[in-house]
N, CA, C and O of each residue as an XYZ file, in Angstrom:
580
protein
N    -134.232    -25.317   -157.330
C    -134.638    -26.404   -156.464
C    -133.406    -27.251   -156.151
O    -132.566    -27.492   -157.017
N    -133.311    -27.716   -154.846
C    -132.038    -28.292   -154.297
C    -132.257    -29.625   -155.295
O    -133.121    -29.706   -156.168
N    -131.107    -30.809   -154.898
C    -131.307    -32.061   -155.620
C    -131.861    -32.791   -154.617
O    -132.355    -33.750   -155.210
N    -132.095    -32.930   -153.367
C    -132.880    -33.299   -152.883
C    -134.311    -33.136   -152.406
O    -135.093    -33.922   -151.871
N    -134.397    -31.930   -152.753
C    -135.947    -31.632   -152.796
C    -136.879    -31.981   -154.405
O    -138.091    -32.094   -154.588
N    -135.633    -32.085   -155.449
C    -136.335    -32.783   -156.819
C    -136.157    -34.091   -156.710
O    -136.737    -34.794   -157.538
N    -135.174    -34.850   -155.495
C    -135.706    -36.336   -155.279
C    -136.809    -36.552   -154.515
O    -137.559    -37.442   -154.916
N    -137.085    -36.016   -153.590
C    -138.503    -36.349   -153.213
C    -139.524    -35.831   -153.910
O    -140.380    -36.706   -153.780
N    -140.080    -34.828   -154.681
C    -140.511    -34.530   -155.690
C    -140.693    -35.454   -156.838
O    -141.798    -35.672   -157.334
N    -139.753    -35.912   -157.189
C    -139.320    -37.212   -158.100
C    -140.307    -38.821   -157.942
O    -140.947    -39.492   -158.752
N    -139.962    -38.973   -156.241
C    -140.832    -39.865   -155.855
C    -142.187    -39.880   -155.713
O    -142.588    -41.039   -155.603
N    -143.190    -38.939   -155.664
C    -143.768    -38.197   -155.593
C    -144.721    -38.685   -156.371
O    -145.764    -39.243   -156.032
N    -144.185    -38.373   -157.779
C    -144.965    -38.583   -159.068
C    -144.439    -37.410   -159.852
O    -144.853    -37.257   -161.001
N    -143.609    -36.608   -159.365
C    -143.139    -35.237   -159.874
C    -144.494    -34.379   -160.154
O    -145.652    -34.631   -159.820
N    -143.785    -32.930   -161.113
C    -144.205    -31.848   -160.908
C    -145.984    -32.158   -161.867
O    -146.834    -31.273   -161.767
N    -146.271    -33.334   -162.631
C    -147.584    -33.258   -163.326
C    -148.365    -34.470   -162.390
O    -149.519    -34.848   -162.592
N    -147.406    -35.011   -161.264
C    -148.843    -35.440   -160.446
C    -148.872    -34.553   -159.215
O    -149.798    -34.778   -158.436
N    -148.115    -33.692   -158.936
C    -148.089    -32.778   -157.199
C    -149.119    -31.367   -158.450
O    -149.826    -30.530   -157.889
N    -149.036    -31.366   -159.553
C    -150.010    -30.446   -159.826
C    -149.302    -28.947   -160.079
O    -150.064    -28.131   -160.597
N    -148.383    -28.628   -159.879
C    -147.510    -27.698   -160.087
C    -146.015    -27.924   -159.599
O    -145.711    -28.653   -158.654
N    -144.870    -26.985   -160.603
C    -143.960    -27.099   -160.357
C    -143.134    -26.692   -158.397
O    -143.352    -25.523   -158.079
N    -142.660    -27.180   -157.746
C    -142.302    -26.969   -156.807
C    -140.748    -26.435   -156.812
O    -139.883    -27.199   -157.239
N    -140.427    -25.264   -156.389
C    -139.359    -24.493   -156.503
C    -138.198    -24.458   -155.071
O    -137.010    -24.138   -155.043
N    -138.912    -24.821   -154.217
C    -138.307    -24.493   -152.517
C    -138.622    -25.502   -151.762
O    -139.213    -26.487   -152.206
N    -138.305    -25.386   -150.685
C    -139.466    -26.620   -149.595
C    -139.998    -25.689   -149.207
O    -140.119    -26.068   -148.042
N    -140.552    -24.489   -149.222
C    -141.456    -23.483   -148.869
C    -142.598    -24.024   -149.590
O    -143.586    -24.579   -149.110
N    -142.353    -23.811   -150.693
C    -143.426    -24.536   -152.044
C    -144.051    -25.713   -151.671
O    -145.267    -25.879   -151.766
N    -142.985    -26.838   -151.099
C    -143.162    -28.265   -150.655
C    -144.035    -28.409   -149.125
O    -144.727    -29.275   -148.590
N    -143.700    -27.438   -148.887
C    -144.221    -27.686   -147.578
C    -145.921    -26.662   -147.634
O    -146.570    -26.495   -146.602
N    -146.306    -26.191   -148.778
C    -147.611    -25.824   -148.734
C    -148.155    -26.315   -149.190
O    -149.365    -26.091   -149.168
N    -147.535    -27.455   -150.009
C    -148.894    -28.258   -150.841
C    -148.677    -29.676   -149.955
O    -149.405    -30.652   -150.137
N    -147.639    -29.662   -149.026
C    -148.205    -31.088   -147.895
C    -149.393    -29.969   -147.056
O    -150.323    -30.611   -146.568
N    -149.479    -28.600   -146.851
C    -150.251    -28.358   -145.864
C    -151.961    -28.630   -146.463
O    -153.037    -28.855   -145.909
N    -151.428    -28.440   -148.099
C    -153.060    -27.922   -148.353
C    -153.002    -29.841   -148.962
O    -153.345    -30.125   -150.109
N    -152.667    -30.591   -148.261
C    -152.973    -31.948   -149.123
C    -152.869    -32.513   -150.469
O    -153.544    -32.272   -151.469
N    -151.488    -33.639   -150.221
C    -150.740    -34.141   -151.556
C    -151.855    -34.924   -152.431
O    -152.642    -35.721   -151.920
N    -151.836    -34.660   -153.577
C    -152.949    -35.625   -154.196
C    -152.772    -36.927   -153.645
O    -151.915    -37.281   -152.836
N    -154.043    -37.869   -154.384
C    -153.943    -39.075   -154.126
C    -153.470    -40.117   -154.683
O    -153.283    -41.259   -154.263
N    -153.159    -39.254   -156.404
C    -152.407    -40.014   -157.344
C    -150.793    -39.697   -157.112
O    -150.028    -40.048   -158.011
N    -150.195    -38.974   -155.809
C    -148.702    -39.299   -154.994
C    -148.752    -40.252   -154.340
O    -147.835    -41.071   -154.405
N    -149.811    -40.442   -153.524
C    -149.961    -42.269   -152.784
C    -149.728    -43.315   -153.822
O    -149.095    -44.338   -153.560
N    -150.301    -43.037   -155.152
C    -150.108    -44.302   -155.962
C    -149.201    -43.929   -156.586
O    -148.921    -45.099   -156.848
N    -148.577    -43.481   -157.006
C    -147.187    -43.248   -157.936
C    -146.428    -44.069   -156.896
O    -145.984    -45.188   -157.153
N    -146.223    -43.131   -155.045
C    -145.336    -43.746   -154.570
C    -145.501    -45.873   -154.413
O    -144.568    -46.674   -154.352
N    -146.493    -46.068   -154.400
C    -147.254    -47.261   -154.011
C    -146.911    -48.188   -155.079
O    -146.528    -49.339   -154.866
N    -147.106    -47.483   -156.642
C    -146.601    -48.543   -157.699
C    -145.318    -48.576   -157.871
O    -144.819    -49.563   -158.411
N    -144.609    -47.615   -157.490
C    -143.011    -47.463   -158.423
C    -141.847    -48.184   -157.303
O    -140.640    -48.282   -157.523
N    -142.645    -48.692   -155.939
C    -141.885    -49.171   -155.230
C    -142.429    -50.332   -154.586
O    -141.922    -50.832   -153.582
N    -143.806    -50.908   -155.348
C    -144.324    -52.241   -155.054
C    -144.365    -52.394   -153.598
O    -143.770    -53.280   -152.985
N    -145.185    -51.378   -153.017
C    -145.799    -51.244   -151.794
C    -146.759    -51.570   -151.218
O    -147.395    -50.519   -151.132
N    -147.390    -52.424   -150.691
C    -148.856    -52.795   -150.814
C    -149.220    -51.890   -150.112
O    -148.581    -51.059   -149.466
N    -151.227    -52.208   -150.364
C    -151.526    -51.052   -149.861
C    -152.024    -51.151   -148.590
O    -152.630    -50.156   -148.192
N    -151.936    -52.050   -147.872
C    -151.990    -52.292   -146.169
C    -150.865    -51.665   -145.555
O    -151.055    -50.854   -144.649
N    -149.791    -51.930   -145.918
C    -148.242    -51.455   -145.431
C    -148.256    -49.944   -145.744
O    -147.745    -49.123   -144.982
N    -148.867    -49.615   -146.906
C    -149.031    -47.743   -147.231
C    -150.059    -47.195   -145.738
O    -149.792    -46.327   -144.906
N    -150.962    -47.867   -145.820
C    -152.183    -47.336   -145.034
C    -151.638    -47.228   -143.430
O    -151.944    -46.542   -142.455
N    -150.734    -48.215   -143.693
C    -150.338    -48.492   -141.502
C    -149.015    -47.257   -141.569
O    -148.931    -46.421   -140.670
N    -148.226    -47.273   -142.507
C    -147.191    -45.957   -142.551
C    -148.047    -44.552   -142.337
O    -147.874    -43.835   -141.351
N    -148.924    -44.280   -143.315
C    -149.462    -43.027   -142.766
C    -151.042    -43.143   -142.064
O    -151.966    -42.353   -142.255
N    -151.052    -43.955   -141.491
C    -152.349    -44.398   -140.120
C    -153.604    -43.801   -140.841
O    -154.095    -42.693   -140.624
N    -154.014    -44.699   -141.702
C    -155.163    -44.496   -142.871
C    -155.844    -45.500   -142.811
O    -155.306    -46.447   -143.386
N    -156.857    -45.735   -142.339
C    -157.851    -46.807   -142.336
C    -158.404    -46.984   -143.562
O    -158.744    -45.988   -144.201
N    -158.599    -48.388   -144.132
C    -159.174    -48.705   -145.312
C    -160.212    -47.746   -146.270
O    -160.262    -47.316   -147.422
N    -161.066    -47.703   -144.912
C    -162.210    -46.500   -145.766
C    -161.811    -45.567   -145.757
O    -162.279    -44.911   -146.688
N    -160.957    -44.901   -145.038
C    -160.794    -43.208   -145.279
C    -159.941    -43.115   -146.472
O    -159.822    -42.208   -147.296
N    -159.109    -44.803   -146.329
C    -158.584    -44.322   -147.779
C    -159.230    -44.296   -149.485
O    -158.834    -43.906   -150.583
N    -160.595    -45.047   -148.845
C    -161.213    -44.897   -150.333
C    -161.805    -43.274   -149.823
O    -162.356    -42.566   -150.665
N    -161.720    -43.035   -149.120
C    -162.846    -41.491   -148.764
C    -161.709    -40.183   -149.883
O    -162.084    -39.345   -150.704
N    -160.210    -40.572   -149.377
C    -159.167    -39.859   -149.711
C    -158.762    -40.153   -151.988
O    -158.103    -39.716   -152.931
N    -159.536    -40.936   -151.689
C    -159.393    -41.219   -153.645
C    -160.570    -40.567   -153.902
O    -160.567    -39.689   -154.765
N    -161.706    -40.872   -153.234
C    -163.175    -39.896   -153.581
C    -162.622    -38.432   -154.118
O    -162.669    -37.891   -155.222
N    -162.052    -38.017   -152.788
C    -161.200    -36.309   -152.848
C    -160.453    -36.164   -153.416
O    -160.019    -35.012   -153.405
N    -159.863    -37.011   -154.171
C    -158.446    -37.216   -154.977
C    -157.539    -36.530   -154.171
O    -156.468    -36.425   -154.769
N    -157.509    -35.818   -152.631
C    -156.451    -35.478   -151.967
C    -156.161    -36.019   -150.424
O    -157.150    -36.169   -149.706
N    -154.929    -36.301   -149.916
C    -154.951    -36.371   -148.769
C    -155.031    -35.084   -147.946
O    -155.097    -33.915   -148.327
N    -155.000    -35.777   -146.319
C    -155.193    -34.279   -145.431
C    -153.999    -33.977   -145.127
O    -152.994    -34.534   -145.567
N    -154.033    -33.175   -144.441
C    -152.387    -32.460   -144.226
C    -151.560    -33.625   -143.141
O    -150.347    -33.686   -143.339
N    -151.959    -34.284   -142.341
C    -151.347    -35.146   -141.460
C    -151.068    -36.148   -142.646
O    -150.023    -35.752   -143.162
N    -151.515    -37.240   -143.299
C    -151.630    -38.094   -144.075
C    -150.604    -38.138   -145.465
O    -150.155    -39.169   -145.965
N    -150.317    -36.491   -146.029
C    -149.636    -35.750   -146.739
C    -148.072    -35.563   -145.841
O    -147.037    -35.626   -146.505
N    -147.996    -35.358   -144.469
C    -146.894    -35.081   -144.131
C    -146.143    -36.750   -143.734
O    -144.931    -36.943   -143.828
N    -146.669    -37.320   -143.502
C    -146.525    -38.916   -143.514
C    -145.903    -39.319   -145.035
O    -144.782    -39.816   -145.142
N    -146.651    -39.081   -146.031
C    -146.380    -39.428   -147.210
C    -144.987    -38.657   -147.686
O    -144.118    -39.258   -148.318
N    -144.871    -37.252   -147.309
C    -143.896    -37.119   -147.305
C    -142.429    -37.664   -146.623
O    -141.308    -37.874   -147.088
N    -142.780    -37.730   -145.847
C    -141.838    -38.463   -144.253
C    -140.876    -40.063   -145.478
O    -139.684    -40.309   -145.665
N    -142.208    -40.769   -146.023
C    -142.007    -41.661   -146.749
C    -140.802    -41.322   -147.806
O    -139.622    -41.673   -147.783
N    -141.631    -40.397   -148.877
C    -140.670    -40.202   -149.823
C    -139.448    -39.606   -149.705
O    -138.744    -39.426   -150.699
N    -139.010    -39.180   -148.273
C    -137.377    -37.913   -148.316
C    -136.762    -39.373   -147.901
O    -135.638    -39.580   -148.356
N    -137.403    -40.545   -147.005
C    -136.718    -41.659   -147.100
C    -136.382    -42.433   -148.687
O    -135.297    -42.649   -149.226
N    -137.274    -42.624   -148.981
C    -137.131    -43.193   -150.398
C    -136.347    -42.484   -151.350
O    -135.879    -43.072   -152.324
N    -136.164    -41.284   -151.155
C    -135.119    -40.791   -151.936
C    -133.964    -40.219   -151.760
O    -133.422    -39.350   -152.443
N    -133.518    -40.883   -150.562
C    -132.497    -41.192   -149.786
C    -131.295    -42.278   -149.985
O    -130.074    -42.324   -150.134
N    -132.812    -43.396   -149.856
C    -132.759    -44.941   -150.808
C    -131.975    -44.761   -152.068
O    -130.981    -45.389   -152.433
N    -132.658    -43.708   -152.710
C    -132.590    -44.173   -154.186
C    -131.150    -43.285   -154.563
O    -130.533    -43.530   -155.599
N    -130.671    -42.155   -153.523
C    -129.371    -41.774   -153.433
C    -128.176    -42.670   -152.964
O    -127.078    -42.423   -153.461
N    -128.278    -43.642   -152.096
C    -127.211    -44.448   -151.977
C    -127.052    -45.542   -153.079
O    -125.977    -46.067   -153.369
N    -128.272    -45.825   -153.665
C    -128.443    -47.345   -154.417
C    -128.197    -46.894   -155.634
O    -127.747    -47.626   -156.515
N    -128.479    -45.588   -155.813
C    -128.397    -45.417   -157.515
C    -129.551    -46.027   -157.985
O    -129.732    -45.917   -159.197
N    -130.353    -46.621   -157.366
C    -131.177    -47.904   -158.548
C    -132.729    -48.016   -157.545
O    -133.011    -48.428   -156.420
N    -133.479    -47.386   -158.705
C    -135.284    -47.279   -158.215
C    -135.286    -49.067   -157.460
O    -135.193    -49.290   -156.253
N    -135.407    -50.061   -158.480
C    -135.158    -51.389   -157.619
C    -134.424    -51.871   -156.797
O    -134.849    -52.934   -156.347
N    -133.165    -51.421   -156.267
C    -132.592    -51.986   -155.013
C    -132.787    -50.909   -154.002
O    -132.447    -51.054   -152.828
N    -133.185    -50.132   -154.341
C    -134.193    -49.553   -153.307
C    -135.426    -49.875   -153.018
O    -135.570    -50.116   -151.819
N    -136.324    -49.967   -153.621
C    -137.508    -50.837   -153.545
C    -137.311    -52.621   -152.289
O    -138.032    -53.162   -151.451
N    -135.859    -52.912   -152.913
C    -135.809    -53.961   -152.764
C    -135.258    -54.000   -150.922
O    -135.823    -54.716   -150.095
N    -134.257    -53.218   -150.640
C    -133.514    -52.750   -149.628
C    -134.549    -52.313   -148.740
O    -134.462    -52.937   -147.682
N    -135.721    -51.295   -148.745
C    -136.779    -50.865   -147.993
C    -137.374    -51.575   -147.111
O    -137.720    -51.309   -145.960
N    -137.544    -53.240   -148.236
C    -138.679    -54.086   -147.836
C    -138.078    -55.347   -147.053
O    -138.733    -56.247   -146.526
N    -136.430    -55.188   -147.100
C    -135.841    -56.193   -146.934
C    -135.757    -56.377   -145.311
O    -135.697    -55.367   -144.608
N    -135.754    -57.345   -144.878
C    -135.311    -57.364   -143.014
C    -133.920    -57.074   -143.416
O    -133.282    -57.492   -144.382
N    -133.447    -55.914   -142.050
C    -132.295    -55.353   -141.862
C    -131.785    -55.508   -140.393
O    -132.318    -55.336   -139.297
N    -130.573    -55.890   -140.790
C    -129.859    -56.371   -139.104
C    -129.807    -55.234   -138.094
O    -130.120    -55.143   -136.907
N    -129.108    -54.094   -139.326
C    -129.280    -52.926   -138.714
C    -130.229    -52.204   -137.791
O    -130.028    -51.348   -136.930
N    -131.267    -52.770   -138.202
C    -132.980    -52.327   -137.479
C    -133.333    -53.755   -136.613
O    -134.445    -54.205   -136.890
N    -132.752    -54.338   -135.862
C    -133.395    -55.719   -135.443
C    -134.108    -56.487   -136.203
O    -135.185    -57.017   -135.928
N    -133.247    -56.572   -137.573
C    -134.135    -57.694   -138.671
C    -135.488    -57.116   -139.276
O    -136.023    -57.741   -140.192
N    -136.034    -55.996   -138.816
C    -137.518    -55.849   -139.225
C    -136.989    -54.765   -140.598
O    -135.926    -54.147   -140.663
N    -138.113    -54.789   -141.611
C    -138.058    -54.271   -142.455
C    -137.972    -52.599   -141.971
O    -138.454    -52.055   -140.977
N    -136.959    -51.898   -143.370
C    -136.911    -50.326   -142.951
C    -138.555    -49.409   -143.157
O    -138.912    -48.339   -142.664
N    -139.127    -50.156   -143.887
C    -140.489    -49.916   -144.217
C    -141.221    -50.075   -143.208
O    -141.943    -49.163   -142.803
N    -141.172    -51.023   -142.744
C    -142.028    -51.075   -141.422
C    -142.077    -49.934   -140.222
O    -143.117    -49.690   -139.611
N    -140.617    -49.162   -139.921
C    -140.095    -48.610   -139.236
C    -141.015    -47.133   -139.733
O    -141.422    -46.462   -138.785
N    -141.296    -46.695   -140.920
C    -141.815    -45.491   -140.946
C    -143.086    -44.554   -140.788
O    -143.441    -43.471   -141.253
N    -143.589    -45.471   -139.928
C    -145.034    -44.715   -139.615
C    -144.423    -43.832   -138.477
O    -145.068    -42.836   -138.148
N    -143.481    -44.046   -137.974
C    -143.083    -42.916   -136.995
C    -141.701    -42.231   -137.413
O    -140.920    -42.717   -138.232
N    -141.554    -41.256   -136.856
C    -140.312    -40.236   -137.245
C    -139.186    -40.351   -136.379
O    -138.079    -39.862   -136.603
N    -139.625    -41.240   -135.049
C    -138.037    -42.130   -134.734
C    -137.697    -43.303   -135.531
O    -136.537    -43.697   -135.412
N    -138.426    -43.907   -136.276
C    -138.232    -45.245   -137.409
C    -137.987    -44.506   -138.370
O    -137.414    -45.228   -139.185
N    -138.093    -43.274   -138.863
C    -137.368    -42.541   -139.923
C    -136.368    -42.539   -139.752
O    -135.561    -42.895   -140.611
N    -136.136    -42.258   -138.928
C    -134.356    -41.231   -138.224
C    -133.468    -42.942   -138.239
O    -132.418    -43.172   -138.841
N    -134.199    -43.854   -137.470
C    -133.578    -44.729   -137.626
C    -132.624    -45.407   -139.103
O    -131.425    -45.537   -139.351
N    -133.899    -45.715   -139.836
C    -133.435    -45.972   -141.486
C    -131.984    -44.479   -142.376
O    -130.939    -44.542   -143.023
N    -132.889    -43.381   -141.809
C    -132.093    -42.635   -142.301
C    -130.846    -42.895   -141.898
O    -129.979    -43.026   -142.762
N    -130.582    -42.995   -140.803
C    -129.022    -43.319   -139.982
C    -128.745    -44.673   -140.922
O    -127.777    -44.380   -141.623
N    -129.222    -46.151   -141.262
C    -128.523    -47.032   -141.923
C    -128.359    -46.496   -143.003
O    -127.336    -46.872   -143.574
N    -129.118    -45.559   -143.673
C    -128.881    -45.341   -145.235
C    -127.581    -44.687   -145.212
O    -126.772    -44.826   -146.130
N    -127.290    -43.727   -143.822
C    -125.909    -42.871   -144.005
C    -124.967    -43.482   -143.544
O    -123.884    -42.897   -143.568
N    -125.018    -44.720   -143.021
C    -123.737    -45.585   -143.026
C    -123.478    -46.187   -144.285
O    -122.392    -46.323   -144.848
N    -124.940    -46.630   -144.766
C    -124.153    -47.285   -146.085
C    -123.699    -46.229   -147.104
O    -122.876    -46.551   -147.961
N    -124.056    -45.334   -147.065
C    -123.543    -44.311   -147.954
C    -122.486    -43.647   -147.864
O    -121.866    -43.142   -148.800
N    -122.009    -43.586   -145.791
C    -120.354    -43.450   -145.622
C    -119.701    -45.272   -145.805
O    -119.222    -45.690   -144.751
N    -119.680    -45.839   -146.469
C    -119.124    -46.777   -146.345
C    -118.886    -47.888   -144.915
O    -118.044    -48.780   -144.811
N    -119.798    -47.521   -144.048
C    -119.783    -48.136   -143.034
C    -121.035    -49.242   -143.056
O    -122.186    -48.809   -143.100
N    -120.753    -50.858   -143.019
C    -121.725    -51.502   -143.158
C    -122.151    -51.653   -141.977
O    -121.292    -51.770   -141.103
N    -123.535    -51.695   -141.598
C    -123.620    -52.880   -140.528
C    -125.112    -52.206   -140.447
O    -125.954    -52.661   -139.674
């Protein structure tokens, strides 16, 4: 397994909350198809002090479907690929910062880089991914701004 596919994995809840070990993104990418549990929403949700309005608007989950999705203990495959979308950011984060909390902290923070709005905010879509991803790889080439 690459080191970035055991960081998002990592974020996740790793290999005893995704339910089996994941070896490839072949692997990764069949258990977003067949739906990430629901205890990966909360791993990711507690370990980065996420509320759960801001979780629900990132992967476009209405209140009840998200109690519907704890009923099932799984998400659906759209909801799962969102959640993923989340964590290859977050452990991106947690590659430049070194540190689960200034990542946590950096996510939630308004960034100049992004017109002041939080990088969190930015990820319900996969151009607000690309975006964050691009500040994370400046700060990680040494380029601030």
């Amino acid at each position: 397994m690459t080191s970035e596919l055991s960081d998002v994995v990592s974020v996740l809840g790793g290999p005893k909350v995704l339910g089996r070990a994941l070896r490839s993104p072949e692997d990764l990418a069949t258990r977003v198809r067949e739906g990430l549990p629901f205890s990966s929403l909360t791993a990711v949700m507690e370990r980065y002090g996420i509320q759960r309005e801001v979780l629900c608007a990132i992967l476009h989950l209405s209140r009840r479907n998200l109690l519907r999705r704890k009923e099932q203990s799984r998400l659906s495959a759209d909801e799962s690929d969102r959640l993923y979308r989340l964590a290859r950011v977050l452990a991106h984060a947690n590659r430049v910062f070194r540190d689960l909390e200034e990542s946590a902290e950096w996510i939630q923070a308004p960034n100049p880089s992004l017109g002041k709005q939080q990088p969190l905010a930015l990820l319900d879509t996969d151009i607000g991914a690309q975006q964050v991803d691009d500040v994370l790889g400046r700060i990680e080439h040494g380029i601030v701004g």
